[in-house]
N, C-alpha and C positions, 0 to 999 in steps of 0.2 A: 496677654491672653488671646490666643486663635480658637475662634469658635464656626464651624463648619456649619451651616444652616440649608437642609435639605428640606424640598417640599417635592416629596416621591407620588405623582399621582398613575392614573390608572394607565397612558401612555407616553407619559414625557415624567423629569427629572428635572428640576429648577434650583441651583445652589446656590450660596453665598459665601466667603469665606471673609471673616470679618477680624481684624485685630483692634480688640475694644481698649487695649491700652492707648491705642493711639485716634481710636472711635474714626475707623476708614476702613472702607472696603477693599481689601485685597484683590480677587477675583473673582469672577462669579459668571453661570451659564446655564447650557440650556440641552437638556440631550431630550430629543423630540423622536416620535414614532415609532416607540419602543414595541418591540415584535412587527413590524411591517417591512417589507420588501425596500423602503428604503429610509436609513433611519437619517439624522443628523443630529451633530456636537459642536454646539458654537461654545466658547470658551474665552474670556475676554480678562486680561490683568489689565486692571484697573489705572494703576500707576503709568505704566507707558498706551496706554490705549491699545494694546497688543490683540488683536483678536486672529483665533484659530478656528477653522470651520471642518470636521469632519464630514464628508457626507457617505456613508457607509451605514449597511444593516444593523440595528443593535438588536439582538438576538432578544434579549429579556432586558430584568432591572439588574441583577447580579451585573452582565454586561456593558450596561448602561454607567453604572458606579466605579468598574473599573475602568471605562473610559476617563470619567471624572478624575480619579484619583490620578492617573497615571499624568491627566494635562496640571494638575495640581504640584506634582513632583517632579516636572519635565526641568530638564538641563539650564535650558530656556526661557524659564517662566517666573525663576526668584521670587515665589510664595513660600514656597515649605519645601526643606531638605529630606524631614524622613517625616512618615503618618504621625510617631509621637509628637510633633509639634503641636499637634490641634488638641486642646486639653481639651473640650467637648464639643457634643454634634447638638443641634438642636434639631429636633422633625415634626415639621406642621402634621398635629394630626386632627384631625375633621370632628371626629368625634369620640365624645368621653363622655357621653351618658352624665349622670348623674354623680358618678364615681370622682370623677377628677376635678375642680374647680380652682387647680394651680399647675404649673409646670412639677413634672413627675420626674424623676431617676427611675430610667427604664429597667425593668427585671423581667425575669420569666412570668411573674404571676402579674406584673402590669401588661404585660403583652398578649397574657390569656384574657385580660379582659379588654382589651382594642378589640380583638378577635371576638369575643363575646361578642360586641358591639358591630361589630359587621354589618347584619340586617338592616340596624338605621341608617347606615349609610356603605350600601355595597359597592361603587362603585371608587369609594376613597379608601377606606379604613382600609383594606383587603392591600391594597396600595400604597396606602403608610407604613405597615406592617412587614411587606418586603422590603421598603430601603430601610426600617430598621435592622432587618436581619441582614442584610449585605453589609452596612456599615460596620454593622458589630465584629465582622469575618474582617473586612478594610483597615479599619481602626479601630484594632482591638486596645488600646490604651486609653482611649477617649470615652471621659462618660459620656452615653447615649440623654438626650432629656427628649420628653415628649410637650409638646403644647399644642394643648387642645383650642379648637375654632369654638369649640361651642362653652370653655371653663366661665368667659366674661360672664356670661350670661346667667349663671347658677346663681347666681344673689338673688331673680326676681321673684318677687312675693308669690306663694301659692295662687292669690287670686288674679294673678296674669299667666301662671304657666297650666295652670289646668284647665283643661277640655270638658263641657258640658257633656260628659259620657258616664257613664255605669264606672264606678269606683274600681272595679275589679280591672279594668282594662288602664287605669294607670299602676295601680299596686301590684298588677301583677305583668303585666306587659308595659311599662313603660312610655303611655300614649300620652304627654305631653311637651309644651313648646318647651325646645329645647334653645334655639336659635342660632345665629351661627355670624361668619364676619367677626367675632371675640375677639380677636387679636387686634386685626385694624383700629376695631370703633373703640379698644381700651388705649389703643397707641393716641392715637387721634384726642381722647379726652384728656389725656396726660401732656400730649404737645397744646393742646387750648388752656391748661390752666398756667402752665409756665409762659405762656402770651402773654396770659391775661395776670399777670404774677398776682397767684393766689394758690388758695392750696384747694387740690381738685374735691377734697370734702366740704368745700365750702360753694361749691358749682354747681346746677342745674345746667345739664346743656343735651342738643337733642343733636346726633352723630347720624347724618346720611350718607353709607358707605355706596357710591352711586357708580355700577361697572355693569360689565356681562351680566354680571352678581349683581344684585341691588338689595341692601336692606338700611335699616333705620332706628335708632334704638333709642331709649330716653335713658340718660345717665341722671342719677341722680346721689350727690357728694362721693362721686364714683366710683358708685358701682351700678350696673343693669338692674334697672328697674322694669322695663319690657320692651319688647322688640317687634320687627315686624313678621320675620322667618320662623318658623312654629315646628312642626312635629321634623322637616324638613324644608331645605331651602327653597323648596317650589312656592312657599307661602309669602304672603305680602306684598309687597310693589310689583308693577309688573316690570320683566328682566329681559336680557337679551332675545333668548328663546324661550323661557318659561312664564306662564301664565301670570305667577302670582295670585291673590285674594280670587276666591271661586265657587259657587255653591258647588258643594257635596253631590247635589242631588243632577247637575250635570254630566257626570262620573256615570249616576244610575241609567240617563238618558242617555248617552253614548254607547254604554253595552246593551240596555234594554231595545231601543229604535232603531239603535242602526249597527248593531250587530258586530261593535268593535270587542277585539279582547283588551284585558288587563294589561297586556304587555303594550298594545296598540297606545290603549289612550293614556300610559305611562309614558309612551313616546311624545307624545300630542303633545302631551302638558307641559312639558320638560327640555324638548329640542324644536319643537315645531310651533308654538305660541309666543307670546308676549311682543317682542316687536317685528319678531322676524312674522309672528302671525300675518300680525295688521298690516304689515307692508311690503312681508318679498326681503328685506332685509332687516338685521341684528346690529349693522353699526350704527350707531348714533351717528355721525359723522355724515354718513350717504343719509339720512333720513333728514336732518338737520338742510343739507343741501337740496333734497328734493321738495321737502317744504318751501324753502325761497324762492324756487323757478313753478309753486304754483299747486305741487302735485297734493292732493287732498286728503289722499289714505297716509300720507308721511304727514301732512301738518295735524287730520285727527287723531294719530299716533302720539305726537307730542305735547298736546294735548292732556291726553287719558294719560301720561307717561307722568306731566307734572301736579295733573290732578291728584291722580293716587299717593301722591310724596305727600302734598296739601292736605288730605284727608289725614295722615299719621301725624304730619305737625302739630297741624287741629287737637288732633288723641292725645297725643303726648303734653302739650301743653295744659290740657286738663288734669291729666296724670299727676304734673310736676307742681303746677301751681305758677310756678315761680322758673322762669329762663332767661337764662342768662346770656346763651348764645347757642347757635344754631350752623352746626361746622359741615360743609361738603368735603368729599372728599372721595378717593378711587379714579377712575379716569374720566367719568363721564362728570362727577361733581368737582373735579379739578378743572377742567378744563373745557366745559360745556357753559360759555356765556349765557346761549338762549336758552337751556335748562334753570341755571340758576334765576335767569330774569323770570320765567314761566311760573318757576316755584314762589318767588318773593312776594312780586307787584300786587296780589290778590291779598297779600295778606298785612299791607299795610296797617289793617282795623285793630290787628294783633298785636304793633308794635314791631313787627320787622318788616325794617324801612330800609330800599336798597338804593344806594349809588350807584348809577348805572355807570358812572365814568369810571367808580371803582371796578364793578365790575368786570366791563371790559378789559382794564387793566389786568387784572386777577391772573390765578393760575403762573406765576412764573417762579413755581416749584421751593418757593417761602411759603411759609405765614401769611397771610395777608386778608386785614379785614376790608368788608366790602361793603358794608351797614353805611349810612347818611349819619349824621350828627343826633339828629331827634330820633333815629331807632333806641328806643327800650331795650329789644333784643341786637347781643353784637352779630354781627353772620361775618362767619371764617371761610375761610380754603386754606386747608389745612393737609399737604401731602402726606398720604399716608405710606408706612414700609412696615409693612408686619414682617420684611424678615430682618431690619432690626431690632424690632419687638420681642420677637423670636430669641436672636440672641442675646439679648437683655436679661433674657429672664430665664435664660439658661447659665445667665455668667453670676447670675445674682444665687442659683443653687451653689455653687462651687463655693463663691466667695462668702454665703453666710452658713458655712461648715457644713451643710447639708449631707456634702459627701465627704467619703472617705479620700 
């Protein structure tokens, strides 16, 4: 079974082509700069390490998708002979409200409600929505499925997803935490119980999906029990460029004192805060390095970076009662030694106790626990791939008759 897994966002196209019979990646790329003066189509089959580089305008996503398909079907490329090979596409979509809380079989009237769903998330949804409609024209034989970012998350209890506001403004407007990362941190709990061979109804475990993106969720006999990311992803840890956890009432003092718009400090909070605020830069990596040789605004970055993680553990562990293990994971929780040491060592009182030798070891794209002997709690690294998640749970509609 070939399963196509697109994640169409607002100027780039990110694919995967997966044959899950054989559980291997076929091919898989990257078509970047969609509508700019100069776009590019990296393309890479897997099997021979073949990569192809276009660097050419891509006009829109329509264009963009037939680039894709066309390096998908090249002479050259020995992935797929004609479009019907790919029984379905899978496509990250961002947001599904309330509506969805599994993988969908895309129709008109599921597409009218992505669409609905627009406003909470305008810069994705709008973007999901075309490369479903391009694929559909591409691979008209393929059922379409949609998987939503935010389905994980629809199990937590009312009294974690609602907002201390006036009733009408959830019931009728839809202002509660939704959360998001759902794919990764359900991927992630499901690779920690077959570690840990158990079955993941039997696990407490708290998932820090730690990137650009950063959130946090407390799983519990798995499913989301609360998270850190709320009405939208600006909420919670602080992130590459976005703020994270924030009074409200800074919002007011921003337009009130100094005379910024909505759209302004929309910007502020979202591309121009969190690490890139505190320091001038967003990568962990340079910040990490400018801490070591001394620099102060990079090491109190790192700081407030693994504080804030510490503060949700704290939360969560009260939430659960009871944990069992405590999984990093995304780029920065994969492969960020002094994050994860920054996060751990203060919380020894708690019962996660880290090996620092494991540590260091860490991150070499396994499993791998990294807890001392006497931790209570186990601590994982744990890679994550939401787009085999993605197609997992697109091949699982097919296969348990779902469709026709």
């Amino acid at each position: 079974m070939k399963i196509l897994v697109i994640n169409s966002g607002s100027s780039s196209i990110k694919y995967q082509l997966f044959d899950l019979a054989r559980r291997v990646v076929l091919a898989s790329g990257l078509v970047e700069r969609i509508g700019e003066s100069a776009g590019r189509v990296r393309h890479t089959v897997v099997a021979t390490g073949a990569e192809q580089v276009l660097n050419r305008p891509i006009v829109d996503h329509r264009d963009g998708l037939r680039r894709m398909a066309d390096l998908l079907l090249a002479a050259n490329s020995g992935v797929i002979a004609t479009p019907g090979e790919i029984a379905a596409i899978g496509h990250r979509v961002v947001h599904g409200g309330e509506q969805f809380s599994q993988p969908t079989v895309i129709t008109e009237a599921v597409k009218a409600t992505i669409r609905d769903l627009s406003p909470f998330a305008p810069l994705h949804n709008p973007a999901n929505l075309q490369g479903i409609d391009v694929a559909e024209e591409i691979f008209p034989e393929a059922t379409q499925v949609a998987v939503f970012d935010t389905a994980f998350h629809q199990t937590m209890p009312a009294m974690a997803y609602r907002y201390a506001v006036p009733n009408d403004l959830y019931a009728k407007h839809g202002i509660r935490v939704y959360g998001f990362h759902g794919t990764s941190h359900w991927y992630v709990s499901k690779r920690a119980a077959a570690y840990l061979d158990a079955s993941a109804e039997s696990l407490n475990l708290i998932t820090a999906h730690l990137g650009n993106g950063a959130s946090i969720t407390a799983v519990q006999g798995g499913m989301s029990v609360d998270t850190s990311m709320g009405f939208s992803p600006l909420d919670g840890l602080i992130m590459g460029t976005r703020s994270g956890d924030l009074d409200p009432a800074v919002v007011f003092y921003l337009s009130e004192r100094l005379g910024m718009s909505l759209a302004d400090i929309d910007k502020l909070l979202n591309k121009q805060s969190g690490l890139l605020g505190l320091t001038g830069a967003n990568d962990l990596r340079d910040i990490e390095a400018r801490a070591q040789h001394g620099d102060n605004a990079a090491q109190l970055a790192l700081e407030m970076y693994a504080y804030r993680i510490r503060k949700y553990i704290g939360a969560y562990m009260a939430a659960l009662g009871r944990v069992d293990a405590l999984v990093f994971t995304a780029g920065v929780g994969e492969n960020s030694v002094t994050v994860r040491r920054m996060v751990c060592e203060p919380l020894s009182y708690l019962g996660i106790v880290l090996d620092e030798a494991l540590n260091r070891a860490g991150g070499s794209g396994m499993v791998t626990a990294i807890h001392s002997a006497e931790s209570r709690v186990q601590i994982l690294i744990i890679p994550t791939n939401e787009e085999l998640e993605i197609a997992e749970q697109t091949a699982a509609l097919l296969t348990a008759g779902t469709v026709s």
